[in-house]
mmCIF file of the protein (N, C-alpha, C, O) and its ligand, coordinates in Angstrom:
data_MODEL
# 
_entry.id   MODEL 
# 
loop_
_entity.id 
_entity.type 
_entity.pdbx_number_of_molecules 
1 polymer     1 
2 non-polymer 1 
# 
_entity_poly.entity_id                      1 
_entity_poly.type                           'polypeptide(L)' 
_entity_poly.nstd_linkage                   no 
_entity_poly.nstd_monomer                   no 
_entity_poly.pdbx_seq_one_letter_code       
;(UNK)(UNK)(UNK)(UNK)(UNK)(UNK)(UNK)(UNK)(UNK)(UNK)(UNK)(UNK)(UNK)(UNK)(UNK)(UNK)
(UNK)(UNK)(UNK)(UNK)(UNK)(UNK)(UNK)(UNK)(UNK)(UNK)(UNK)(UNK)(UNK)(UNK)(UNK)(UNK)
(UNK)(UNK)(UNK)(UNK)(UNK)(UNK)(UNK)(UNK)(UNK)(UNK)(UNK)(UNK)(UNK)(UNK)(UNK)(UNK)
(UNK)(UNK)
;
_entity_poly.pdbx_seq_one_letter_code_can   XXXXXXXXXXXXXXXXXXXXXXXXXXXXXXXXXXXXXXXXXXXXXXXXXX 
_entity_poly.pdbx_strand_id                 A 
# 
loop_
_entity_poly_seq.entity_id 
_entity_poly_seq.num 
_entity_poly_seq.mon_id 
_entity_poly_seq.hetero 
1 1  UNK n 
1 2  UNK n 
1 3  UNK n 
1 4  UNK n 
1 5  UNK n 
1 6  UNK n 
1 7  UNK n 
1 8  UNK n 
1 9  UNK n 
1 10 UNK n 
1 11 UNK n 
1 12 UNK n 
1 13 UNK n 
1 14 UNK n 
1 15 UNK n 
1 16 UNK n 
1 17 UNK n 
1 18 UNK n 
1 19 UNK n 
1 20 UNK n 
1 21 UNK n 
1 22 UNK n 
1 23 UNK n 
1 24 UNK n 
1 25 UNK n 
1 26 UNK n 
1 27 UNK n 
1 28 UNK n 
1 29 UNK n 
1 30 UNK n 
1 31 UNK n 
1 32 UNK n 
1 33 UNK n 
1 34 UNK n 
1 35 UNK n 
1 36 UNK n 
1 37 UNK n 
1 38 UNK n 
1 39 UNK n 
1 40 UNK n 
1 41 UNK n 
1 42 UNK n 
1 43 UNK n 
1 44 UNK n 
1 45 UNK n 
1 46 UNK n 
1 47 UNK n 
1 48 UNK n 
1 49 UNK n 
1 50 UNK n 
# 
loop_
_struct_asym.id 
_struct_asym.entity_id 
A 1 
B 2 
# 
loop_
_chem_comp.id 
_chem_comp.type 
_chem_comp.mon_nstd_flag 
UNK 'L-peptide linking' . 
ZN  non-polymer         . 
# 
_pdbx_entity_nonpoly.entity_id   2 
_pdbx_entity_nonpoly.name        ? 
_pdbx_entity_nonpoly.comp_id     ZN 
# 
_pdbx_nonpoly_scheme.asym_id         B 
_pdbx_nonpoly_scheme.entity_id       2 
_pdbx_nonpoly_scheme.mon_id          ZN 
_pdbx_nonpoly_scheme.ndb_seq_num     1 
_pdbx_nonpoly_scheme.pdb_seq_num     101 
_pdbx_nonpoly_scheme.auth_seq_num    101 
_pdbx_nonpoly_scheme.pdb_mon_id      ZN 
_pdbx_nonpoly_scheme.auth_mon_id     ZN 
_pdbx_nonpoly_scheme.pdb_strand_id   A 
_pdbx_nonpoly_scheme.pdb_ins_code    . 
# 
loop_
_atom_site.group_PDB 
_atom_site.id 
_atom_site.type_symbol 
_atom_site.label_atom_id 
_atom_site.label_alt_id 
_atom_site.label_comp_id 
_atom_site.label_asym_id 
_atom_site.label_entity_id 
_atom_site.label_seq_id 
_atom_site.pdbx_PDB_ins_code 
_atom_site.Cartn_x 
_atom_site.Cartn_y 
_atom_site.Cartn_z 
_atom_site.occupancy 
_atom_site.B_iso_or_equiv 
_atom_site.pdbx_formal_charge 
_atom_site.auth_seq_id 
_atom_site.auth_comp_id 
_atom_site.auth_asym_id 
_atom_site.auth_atom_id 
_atom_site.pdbx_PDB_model_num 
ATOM   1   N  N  . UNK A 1 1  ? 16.774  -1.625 -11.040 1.00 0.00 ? 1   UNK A N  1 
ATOM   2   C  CA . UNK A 1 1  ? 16.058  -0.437 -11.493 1.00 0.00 ? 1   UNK A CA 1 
ATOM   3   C  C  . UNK A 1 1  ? 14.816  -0.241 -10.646 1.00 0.00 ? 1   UNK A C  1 
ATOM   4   O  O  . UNK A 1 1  ? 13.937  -1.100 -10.711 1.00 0.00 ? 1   UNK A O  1 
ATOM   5   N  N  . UNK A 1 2  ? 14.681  0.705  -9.938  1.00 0.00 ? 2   UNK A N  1 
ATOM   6   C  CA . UNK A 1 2  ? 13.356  1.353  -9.193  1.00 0.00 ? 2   UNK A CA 1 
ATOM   7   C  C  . UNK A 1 2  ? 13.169  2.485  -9.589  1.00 0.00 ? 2   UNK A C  1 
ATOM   8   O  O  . UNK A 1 2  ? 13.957  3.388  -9.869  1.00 0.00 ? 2   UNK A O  1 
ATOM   9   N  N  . UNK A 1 3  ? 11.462  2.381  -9.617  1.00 0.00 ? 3   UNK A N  1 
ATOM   10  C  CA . UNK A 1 3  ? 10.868  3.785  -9.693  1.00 0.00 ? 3   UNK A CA 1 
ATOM   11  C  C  . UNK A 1 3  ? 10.259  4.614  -8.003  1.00 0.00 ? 3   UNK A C  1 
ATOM   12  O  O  . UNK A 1 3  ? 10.838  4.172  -7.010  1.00 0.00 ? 3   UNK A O  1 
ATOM   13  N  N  . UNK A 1 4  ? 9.496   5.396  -7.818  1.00 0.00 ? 4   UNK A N  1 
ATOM   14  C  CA . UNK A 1 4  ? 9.375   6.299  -7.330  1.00 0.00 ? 4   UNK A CA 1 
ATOM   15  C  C  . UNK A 1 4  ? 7.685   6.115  -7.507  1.00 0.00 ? 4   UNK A C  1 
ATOM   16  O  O  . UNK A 1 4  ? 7.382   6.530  -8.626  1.00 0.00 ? 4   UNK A O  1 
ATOM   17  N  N  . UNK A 1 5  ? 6.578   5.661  -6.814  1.00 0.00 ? 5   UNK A N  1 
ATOM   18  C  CA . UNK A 1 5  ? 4.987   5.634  -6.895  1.00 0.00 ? 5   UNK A CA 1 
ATOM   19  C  C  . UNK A 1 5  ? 4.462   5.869  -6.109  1.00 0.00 ? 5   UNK A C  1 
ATOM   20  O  O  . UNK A 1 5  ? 4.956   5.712  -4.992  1.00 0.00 ? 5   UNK A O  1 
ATOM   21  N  N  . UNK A 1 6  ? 2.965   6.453  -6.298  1.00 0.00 ? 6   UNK A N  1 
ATOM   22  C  CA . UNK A 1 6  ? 1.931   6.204  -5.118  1.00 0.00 ? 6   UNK A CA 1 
ATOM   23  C  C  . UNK A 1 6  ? 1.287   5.769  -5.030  1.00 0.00 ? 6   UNK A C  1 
ATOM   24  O  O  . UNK A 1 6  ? 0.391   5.878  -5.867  1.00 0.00 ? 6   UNK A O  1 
ATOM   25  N  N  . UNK A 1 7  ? 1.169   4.972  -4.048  1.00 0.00 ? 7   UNK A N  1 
ATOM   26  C  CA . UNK A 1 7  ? -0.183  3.994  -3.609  1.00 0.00 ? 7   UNK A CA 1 
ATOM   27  C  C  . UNK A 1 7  ? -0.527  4.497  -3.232  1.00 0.00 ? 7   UNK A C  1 
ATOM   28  O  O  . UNK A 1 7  ? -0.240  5.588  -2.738  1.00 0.00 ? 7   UNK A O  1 
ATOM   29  N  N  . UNK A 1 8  ? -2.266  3.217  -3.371  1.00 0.00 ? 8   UNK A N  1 
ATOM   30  C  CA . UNK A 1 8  ? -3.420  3.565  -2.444  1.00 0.00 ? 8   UNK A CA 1 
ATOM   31  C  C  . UNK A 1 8  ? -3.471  2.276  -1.774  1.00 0.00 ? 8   UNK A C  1 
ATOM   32  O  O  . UNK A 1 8  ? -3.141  1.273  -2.407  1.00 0.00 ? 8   UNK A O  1 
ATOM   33  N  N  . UNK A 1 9  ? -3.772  2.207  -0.811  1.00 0.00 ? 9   UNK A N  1 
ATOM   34  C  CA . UNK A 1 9  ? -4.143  0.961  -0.014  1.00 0.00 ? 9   UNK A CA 1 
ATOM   35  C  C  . UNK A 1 9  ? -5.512  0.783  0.827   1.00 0.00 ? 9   UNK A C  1 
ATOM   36  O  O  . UNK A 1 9  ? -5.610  1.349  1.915   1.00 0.00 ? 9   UNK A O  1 
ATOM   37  N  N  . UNK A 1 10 ? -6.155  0.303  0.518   1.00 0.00 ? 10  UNK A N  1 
ATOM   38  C  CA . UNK A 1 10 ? -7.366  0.154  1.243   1.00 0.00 ? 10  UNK A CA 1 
ATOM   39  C  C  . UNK A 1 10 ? -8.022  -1.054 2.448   1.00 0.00 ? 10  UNK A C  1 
ATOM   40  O  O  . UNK A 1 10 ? -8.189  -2.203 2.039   1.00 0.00 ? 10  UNK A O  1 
ATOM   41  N  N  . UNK A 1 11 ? -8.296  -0.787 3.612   1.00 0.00 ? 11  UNK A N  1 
ATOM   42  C  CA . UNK A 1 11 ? -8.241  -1.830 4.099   1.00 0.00 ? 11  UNK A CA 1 
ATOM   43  C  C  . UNK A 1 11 ? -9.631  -2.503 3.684   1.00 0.00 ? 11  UNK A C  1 
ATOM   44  O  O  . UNK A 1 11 ? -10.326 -1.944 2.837   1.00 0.00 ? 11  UNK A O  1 
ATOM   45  N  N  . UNK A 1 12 ? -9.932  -3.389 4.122   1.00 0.00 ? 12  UNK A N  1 
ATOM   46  C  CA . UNK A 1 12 ? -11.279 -4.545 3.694   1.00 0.00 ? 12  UNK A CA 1 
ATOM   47  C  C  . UNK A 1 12 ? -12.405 -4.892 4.503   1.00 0.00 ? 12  UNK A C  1 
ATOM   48  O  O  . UNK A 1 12 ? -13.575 -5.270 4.445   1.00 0.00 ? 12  UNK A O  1 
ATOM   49  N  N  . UNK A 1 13 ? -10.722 -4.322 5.930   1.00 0.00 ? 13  UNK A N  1 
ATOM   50  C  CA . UNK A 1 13 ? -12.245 -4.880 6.971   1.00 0.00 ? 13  UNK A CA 1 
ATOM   51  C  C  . UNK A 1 13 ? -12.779 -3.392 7.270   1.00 0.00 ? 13  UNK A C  1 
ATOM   52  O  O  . UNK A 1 13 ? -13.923 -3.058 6.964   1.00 0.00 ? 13  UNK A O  1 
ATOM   53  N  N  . UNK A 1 14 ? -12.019 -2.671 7.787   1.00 0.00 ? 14  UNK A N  1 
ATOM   54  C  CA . UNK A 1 14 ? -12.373 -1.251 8.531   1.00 0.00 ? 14  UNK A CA 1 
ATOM   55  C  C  . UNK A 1 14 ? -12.771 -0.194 7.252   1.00 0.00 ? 14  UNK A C  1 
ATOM   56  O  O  . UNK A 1 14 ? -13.624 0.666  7.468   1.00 0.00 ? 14  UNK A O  1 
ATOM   57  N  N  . UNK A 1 15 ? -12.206 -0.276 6.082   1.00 0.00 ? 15  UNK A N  1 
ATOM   58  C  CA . UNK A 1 15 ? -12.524 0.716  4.758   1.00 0.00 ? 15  UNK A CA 1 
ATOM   59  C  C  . UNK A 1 15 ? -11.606 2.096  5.063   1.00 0.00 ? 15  UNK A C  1 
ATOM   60  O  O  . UNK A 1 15 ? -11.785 3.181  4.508   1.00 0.00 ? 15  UNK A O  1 
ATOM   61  N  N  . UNK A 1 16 ? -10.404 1.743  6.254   1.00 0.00 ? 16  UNK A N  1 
ATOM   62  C  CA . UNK A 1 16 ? -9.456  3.038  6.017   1.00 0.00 ? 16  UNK A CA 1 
ATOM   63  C  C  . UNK A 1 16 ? -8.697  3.000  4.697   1.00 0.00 ? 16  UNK A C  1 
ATOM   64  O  O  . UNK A 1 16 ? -8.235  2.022  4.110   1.00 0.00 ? 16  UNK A O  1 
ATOM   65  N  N  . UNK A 1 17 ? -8.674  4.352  4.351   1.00 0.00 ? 17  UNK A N  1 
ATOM   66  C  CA . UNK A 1 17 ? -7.723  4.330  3.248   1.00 0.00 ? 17  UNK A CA 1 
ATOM   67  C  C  . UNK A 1 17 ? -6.486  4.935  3.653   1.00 0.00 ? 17  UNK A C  1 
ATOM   68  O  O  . UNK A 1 17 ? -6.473  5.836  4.492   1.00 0.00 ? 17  UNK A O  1 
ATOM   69  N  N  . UNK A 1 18 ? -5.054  4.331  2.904   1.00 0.00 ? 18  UNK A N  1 
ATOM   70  C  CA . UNK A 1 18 ? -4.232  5.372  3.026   1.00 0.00 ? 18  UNK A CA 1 
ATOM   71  C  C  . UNK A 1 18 ? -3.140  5.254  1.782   1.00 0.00 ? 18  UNK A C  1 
ATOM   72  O  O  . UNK A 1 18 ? -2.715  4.246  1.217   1.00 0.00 ? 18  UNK A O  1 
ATOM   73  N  N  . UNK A 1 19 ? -2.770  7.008  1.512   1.00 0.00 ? 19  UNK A N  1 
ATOM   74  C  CA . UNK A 1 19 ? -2.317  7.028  0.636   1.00 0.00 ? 19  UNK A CA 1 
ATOM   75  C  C  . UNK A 1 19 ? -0.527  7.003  1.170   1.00 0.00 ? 19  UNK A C  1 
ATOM   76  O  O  . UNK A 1 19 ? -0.077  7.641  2.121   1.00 0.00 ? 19  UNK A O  1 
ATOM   77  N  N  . UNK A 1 20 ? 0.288   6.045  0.214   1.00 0.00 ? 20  UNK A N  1 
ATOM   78  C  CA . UNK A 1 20 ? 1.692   6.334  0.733   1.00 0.00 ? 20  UNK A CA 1 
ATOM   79  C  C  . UNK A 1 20 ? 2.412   7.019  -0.318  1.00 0.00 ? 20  UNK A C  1 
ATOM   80  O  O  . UNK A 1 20 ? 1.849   7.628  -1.228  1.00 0.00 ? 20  UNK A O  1 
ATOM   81  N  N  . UNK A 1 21 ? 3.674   6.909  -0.180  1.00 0.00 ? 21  UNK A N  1 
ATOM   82  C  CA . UNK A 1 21 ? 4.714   7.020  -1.223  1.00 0.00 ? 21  UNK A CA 1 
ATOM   83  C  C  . UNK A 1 21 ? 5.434   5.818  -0.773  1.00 0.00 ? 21  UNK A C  1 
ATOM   84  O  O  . UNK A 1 21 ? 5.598   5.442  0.388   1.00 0.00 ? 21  UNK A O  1 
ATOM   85  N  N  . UNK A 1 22 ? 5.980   5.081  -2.247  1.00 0.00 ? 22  UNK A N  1 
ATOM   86  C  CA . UNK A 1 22 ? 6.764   3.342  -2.201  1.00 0.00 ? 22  UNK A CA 1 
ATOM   87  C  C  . UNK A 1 22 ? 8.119   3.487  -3.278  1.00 0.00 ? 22  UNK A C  1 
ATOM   88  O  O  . UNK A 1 22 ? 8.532   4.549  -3.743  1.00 0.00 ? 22  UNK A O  1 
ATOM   89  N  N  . UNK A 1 23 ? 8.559   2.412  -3.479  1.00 0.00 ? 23  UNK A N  1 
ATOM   90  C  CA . UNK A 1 23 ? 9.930   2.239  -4.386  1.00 0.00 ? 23  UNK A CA 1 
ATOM   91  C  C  . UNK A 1 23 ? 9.305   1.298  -5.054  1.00 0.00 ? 23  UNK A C  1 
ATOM   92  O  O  . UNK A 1 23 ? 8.823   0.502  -4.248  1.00 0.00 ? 23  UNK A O  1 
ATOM   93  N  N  . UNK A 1 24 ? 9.002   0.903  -6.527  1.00 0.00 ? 24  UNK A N  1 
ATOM   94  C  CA . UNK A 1 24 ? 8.808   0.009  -6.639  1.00 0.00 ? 24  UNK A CA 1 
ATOM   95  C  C  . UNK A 1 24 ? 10.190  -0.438 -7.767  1.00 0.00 ? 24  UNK A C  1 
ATOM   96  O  O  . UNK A 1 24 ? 10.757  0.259  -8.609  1.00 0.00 ? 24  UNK A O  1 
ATOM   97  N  N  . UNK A 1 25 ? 10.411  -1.832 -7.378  1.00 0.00 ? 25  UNK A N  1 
ATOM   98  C  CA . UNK A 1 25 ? 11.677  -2.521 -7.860  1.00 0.00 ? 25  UNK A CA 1 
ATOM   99  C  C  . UNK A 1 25 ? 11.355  -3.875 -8.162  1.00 0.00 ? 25  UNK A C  1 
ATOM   100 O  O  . UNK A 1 25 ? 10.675  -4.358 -7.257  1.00 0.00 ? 25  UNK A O  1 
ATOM   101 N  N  . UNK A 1 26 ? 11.549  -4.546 -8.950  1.00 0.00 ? 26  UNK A N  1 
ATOM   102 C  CA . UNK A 1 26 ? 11.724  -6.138 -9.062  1.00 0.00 ? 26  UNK A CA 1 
ATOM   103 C  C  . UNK A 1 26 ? 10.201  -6.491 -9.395  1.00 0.00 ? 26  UNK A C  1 
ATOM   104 O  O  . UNK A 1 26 ? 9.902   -7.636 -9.057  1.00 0.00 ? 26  UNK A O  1 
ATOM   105 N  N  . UNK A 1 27 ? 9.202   -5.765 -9.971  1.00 0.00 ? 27  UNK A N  1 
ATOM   106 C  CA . UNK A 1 27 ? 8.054   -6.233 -10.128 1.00 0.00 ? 27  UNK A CA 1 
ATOM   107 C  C  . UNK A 1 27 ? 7.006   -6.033 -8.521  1.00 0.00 ? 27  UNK A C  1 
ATOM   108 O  O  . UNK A 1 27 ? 5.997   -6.647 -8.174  1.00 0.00 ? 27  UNK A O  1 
ATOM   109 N  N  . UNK A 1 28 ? 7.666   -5.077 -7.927  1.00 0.00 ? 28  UNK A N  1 
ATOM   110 C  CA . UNK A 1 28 ? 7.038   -5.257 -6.326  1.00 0.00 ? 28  UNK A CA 1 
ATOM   111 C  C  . UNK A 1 28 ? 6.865   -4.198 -5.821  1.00 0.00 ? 28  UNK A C  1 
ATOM   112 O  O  . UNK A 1 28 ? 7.630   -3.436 -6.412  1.00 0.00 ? 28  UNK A O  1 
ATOM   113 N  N  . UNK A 1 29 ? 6.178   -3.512 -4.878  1.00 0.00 ? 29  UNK A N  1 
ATOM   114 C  CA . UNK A 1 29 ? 6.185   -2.516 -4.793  1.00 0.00 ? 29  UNK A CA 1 
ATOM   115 C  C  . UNK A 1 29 ? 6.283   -2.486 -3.388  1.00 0.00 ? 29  UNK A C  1 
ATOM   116 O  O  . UNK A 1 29 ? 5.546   -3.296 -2.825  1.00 0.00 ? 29  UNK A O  1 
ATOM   117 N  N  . UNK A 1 30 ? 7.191   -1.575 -2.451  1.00 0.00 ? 30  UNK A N  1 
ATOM   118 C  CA . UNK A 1 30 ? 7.487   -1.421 -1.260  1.00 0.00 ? 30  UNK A CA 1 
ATOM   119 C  C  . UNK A 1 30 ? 7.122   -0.358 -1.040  1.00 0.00 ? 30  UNK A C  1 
ATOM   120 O  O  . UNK A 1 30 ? 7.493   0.533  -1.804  1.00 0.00 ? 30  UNK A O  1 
ATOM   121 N  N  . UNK A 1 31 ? 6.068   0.035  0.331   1.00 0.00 ? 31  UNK A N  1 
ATOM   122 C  CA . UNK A 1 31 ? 5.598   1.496  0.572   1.00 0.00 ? 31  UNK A CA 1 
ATOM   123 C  C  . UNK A 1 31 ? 5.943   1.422  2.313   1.00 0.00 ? 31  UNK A C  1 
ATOM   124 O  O  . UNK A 1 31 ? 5.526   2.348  3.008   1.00 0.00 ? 31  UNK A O  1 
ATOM   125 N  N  . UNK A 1 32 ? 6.918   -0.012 3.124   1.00 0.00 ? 32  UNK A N  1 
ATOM   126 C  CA . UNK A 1 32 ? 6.447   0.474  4.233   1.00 0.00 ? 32  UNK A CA 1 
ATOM   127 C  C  . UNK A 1 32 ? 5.670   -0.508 5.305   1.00 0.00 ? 32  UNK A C  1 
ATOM   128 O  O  . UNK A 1 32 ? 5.819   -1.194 6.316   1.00 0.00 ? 32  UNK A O  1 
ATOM   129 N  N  . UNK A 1 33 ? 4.575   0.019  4.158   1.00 0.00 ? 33  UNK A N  1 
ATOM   130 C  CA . UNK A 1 33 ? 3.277   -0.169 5.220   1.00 0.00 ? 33  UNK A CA 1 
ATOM   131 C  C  . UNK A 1 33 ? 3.208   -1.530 5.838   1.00 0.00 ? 33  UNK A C  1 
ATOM   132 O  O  . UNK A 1 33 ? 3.434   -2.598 5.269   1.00 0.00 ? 33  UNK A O  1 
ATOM   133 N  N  . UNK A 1 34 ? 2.899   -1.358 6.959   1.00 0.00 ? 34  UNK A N  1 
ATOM   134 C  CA . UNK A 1 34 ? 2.957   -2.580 8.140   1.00 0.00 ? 34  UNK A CA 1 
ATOM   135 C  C  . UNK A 1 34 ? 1.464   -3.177 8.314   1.00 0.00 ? 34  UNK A C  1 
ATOM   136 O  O  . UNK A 1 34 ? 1.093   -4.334 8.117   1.00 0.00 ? 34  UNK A O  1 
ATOM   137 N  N  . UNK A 1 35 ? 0.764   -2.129 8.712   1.00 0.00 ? 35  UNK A N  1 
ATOM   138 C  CA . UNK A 1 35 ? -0.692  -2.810 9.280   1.00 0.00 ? 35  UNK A CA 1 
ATOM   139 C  C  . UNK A 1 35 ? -1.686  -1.778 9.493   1.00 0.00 ? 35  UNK A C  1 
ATOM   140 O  O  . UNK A 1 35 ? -1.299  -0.723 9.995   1.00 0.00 ? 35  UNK A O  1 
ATOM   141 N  N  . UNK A 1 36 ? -2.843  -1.910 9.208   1.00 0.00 ? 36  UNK A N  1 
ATOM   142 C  CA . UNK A 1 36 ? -4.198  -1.032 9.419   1.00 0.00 ? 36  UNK A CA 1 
ATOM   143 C  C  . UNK A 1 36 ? -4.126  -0.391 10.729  1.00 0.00 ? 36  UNK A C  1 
ATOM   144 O  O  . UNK A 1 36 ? -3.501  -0.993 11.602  1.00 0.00 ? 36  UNK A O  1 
ATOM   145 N  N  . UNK A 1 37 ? -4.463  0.312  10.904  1.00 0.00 ? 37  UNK A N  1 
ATOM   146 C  CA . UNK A 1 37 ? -4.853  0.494  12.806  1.00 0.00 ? 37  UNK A CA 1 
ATOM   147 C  C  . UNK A 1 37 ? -5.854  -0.367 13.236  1.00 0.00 ? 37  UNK A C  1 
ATOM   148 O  O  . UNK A 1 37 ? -5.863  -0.707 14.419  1.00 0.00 ? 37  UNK A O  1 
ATOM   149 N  N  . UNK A 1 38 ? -6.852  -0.848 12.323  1.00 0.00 ? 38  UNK A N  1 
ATOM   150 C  CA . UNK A 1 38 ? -7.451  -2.503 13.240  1.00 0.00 ? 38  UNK A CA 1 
ATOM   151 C  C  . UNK A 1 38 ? -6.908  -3.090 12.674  1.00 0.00 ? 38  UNK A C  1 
ATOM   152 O  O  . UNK A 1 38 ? -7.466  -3.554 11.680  1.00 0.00 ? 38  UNK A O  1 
ATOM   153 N  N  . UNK A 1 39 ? -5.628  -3.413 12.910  1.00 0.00 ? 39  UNK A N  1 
ATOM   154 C  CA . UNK A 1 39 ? -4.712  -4.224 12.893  1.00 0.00 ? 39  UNK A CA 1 
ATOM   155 C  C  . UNK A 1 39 ? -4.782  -5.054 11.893  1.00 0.00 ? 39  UNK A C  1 
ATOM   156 O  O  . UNK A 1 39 ? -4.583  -6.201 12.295  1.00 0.00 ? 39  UNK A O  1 
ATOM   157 N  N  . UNK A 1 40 ? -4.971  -4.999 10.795  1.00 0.00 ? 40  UNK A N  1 
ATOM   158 C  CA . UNK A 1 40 ? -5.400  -6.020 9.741   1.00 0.00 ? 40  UNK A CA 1 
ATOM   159 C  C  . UNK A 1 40 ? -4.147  -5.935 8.836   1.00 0.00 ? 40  UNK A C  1 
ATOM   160 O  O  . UNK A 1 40 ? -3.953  -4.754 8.549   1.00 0.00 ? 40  UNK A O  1 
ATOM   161 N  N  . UNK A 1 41 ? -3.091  -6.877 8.200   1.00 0.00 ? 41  UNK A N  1 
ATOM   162 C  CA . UNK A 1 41 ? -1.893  -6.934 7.961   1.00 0.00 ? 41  UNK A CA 1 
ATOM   163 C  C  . UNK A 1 41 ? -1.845  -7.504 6.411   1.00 0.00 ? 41  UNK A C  1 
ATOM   164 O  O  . UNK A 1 41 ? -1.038  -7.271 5.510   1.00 0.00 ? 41  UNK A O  1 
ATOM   165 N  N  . UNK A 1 42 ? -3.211  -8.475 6.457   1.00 0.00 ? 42  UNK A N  1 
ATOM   166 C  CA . UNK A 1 42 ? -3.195  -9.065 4.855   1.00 0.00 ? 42  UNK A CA 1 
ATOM   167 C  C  . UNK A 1 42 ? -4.403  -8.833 4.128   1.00 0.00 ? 42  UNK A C  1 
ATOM   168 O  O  . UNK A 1 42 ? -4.380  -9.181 2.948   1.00 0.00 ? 42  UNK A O  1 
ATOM   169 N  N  . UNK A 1 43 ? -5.613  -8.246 4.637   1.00 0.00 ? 43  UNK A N  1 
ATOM   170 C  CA . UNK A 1 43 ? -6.789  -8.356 3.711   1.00 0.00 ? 43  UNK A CA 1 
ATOM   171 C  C  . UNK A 1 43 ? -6.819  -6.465 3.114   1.00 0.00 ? 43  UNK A C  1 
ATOM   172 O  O  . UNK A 1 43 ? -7.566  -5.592 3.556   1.00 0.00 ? 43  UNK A O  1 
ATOM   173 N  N  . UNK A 1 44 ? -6.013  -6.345 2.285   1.00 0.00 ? 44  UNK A N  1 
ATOM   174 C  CA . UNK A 1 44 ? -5.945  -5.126 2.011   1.00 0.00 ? 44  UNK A CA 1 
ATOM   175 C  C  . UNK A 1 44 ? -6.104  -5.254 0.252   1.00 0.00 ? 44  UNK A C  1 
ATOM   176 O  O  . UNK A 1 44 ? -6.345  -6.268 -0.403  1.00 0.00 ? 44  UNK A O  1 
ATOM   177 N  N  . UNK A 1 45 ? -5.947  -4.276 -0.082  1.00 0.00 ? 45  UNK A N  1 
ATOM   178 C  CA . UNK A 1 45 ? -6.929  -3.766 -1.705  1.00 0.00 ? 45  UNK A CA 1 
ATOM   179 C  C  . UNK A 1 45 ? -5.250  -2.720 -1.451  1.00 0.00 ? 45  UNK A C  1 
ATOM   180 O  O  . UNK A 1 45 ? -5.058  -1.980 -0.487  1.00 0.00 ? 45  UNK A O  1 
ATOM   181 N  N  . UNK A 1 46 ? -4.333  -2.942 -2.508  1.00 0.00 ? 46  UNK A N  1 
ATOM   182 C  CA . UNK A 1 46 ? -3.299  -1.797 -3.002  1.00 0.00 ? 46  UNK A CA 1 
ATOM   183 C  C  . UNK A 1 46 ? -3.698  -1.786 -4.510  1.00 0.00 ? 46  UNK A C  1 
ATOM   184 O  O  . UNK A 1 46 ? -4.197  -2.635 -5.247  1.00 0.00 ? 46  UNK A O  1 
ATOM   185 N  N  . UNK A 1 47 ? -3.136  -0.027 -4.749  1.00 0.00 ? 47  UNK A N  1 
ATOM   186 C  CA . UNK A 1 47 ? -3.508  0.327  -5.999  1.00 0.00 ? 47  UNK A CA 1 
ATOM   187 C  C  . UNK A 1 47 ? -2.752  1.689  -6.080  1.00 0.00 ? 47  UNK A C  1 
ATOM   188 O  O  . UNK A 1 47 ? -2.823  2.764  -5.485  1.00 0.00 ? 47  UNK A O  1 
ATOM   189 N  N  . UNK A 1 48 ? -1.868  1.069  -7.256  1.00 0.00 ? 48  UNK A N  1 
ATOM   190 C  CA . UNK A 1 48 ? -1.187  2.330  -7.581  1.00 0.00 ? 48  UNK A CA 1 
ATOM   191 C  C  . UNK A 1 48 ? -1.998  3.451  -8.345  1.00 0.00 ? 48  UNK A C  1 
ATOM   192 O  O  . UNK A 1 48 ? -2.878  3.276  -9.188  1.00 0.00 ? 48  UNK A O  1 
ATOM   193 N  N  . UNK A 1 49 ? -1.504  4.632  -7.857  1.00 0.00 ? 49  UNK A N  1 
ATOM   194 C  CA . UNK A 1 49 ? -2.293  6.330  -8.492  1.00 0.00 ? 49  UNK A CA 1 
ATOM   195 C  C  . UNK A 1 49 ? -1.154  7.304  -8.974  1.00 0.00 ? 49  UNK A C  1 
ATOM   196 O  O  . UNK A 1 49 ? 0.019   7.393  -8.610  1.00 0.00 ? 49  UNK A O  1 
ATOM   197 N  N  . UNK A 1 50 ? -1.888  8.017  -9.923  1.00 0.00 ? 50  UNK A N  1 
ATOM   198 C  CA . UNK A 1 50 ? -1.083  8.582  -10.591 1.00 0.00 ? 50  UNK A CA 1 
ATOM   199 C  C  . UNK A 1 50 ? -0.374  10.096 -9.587  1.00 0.00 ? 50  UNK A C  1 
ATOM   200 O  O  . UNK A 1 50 ? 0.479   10.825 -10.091 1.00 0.00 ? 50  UNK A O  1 
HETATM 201 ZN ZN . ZN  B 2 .  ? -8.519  -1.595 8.860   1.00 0.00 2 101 ZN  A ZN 1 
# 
């Protein structure tokens, strides 16, 4: 069973934000997203929005 959400993701070091669209399934949420443009891959802030 998956739903249909939007995140927010924020990075930590640089403070880009970006908003996606994800699947979320299995307690997890998949949007995709790979990496900041300064390249930052794990110190991120996600948060789902209505
Ligand atoms: Zn960044």
């Amino acid at each position: 069973m998956s739903s249909r959400v939007k995140v927010r993701i924020r990075c930590r070091k640089c403070g880009e934000n970006f908003v996606l669209k994800g699947v979320r399934s299995k307690g997890r949420i998949d949007t995709g997203f790979r990496r900041c443009l300064c390249d930052n891959d794990r110190d991120l802030d996600v948060e789902e929005v209505e």
